[in-house]
Backbone as CSV, one residue per row, in Angstrom:
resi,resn,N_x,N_y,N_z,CA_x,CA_y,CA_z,C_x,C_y,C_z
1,UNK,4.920,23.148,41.679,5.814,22.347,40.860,5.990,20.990,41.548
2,UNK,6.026,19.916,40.633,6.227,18.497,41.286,7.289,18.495,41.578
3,UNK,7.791,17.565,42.810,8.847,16.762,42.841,9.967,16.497,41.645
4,UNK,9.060,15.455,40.943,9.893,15.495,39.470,10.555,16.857,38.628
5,UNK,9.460,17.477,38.728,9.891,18.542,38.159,10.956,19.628,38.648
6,UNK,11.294,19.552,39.808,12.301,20.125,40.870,13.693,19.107,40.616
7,UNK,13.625,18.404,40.796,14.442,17.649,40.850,15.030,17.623,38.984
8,UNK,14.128,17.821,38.074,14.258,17.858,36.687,15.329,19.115,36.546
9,UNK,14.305,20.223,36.940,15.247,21.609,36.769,16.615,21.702,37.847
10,UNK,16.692,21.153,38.755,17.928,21.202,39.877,18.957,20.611,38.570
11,UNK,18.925,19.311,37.951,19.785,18.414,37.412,20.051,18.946,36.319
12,UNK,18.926,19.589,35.605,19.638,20.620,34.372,20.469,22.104,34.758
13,UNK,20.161,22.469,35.847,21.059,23.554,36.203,22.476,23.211,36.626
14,UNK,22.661,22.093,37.403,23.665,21.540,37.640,24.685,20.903,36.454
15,UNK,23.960,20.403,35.879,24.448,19.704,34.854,25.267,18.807,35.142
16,UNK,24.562,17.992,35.999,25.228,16.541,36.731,25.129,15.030,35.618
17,UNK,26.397,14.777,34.437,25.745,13.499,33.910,25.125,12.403,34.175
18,UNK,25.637,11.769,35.046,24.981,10.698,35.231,23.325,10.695,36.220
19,UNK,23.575,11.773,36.603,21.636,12.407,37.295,20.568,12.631,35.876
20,UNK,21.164,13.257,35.374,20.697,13.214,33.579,20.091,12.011,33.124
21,UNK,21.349,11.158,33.138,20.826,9.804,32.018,19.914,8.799,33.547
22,UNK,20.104,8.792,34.521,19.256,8.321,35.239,17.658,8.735,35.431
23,UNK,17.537,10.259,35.003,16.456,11.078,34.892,15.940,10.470,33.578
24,UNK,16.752,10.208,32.568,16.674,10.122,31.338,15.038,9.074,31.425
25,UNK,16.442,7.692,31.841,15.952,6.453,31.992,14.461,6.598,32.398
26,UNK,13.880,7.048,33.587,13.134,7.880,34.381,11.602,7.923,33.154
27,UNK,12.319,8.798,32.823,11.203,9.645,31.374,10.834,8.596,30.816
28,UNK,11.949,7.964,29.937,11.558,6.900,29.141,10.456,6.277,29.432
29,UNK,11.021,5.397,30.512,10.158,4.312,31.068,8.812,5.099,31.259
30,UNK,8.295,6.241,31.459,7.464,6.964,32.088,6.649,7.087,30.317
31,UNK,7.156,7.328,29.504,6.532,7.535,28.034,6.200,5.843,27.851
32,UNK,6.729,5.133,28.037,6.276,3.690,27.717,4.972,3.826,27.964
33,UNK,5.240,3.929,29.697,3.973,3.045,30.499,2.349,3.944,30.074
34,UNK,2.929,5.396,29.632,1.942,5.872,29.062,1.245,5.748,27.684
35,UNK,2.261,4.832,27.199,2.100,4.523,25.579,0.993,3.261,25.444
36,UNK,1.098,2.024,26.636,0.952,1.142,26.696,-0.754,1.622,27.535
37,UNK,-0.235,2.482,28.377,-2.051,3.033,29.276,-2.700,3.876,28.345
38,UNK,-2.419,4.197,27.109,-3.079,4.787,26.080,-3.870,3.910,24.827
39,UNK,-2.932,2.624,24.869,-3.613,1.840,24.130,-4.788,1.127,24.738
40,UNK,-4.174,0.859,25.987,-5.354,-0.086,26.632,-6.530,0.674,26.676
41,UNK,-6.090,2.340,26.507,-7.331,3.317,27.280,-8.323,2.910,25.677
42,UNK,-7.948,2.404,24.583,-8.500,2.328,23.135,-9.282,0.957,23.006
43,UNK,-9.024,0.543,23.782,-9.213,-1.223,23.977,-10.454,-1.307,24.504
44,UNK,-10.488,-0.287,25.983,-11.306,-0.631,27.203,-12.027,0.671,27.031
45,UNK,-12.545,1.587,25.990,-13.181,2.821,26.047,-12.912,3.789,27.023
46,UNK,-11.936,3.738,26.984,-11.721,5.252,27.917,-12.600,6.480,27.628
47,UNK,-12.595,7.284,28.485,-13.289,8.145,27.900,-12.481,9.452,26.935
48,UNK,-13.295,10.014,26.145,-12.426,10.993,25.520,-11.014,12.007,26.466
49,UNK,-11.678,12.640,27.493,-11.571,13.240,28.633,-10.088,12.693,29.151
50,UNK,-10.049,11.523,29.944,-9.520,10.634,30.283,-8.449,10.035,29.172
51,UNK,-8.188,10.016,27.622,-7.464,9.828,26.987,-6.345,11.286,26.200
52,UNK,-7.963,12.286,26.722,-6.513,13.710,26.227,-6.037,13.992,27.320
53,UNK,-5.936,13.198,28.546,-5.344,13.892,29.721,-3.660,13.105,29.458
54,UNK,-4.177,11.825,29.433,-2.709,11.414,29.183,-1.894,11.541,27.979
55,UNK,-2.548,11.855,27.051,-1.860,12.232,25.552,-1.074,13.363,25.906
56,UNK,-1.863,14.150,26.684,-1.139,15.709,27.228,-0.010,15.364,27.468
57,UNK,-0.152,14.567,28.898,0.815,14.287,29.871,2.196,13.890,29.175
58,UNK,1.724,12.928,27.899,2.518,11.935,27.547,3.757,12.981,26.192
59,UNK,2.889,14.260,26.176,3.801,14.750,25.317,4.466,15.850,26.190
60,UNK,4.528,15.740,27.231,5.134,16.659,28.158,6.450,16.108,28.407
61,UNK,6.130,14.589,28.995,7.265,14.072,29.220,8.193,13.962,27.935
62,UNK,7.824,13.753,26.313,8.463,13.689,25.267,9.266,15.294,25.748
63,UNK,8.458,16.026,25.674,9.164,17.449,25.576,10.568,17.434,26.812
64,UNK,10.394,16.821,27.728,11.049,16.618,29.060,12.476,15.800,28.209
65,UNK,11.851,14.740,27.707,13.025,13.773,27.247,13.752,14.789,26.358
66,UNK,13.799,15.186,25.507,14.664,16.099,24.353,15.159,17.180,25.001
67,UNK,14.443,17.504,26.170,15.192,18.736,26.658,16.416,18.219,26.867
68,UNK,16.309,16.825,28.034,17.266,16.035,28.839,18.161,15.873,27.594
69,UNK,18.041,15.162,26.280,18.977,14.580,25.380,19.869,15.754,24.790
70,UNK,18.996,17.337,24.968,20.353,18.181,24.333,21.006,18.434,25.425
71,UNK,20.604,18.747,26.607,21.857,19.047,27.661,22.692,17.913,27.756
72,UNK,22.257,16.917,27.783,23.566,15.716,27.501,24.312,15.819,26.471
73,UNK,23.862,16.588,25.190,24.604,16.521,23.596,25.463,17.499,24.198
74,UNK,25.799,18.192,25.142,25.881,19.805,25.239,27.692,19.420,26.648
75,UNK,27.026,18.032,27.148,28.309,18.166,28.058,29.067,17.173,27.845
């Protein structure tokens, strides 16, 4: 398990707010930069390979973000 991901599940068990929306922030920015390295990957021929890795990635972190937004709806 990553770092992130330790630190993800510690903050949802805790249910610390403001570790949350800082995690939040975190994600976000993290879905951007993958939004933006997905286009370029369309631009500059990425390879197939190389574009479902981050599509993966990039819907993991979505899944990450909504988890984060109901435990915040929740406290």
């Amino acid at each position: 398990m990553s770092m992130g991901k330790q630190i993800f599940y510690h903050n949802l068990k805790n249910g610390n707010e403001s570790e949350l929306q800082s995690y939040l922030e975190i994600l976000r920015e993290r879905h951007r930069d993958l939004d933006k390295r997905i286009a370029e990957g369309y631009s500059h021929y990425l390879t197939d390979k190389g574009m479902q890795k981050m599509k993966f990635e990039k819907a993991a972190i979505k899944r990450e973000i909504v988890e984060v937004e109901e435990k915040l709806k929740k406290l």
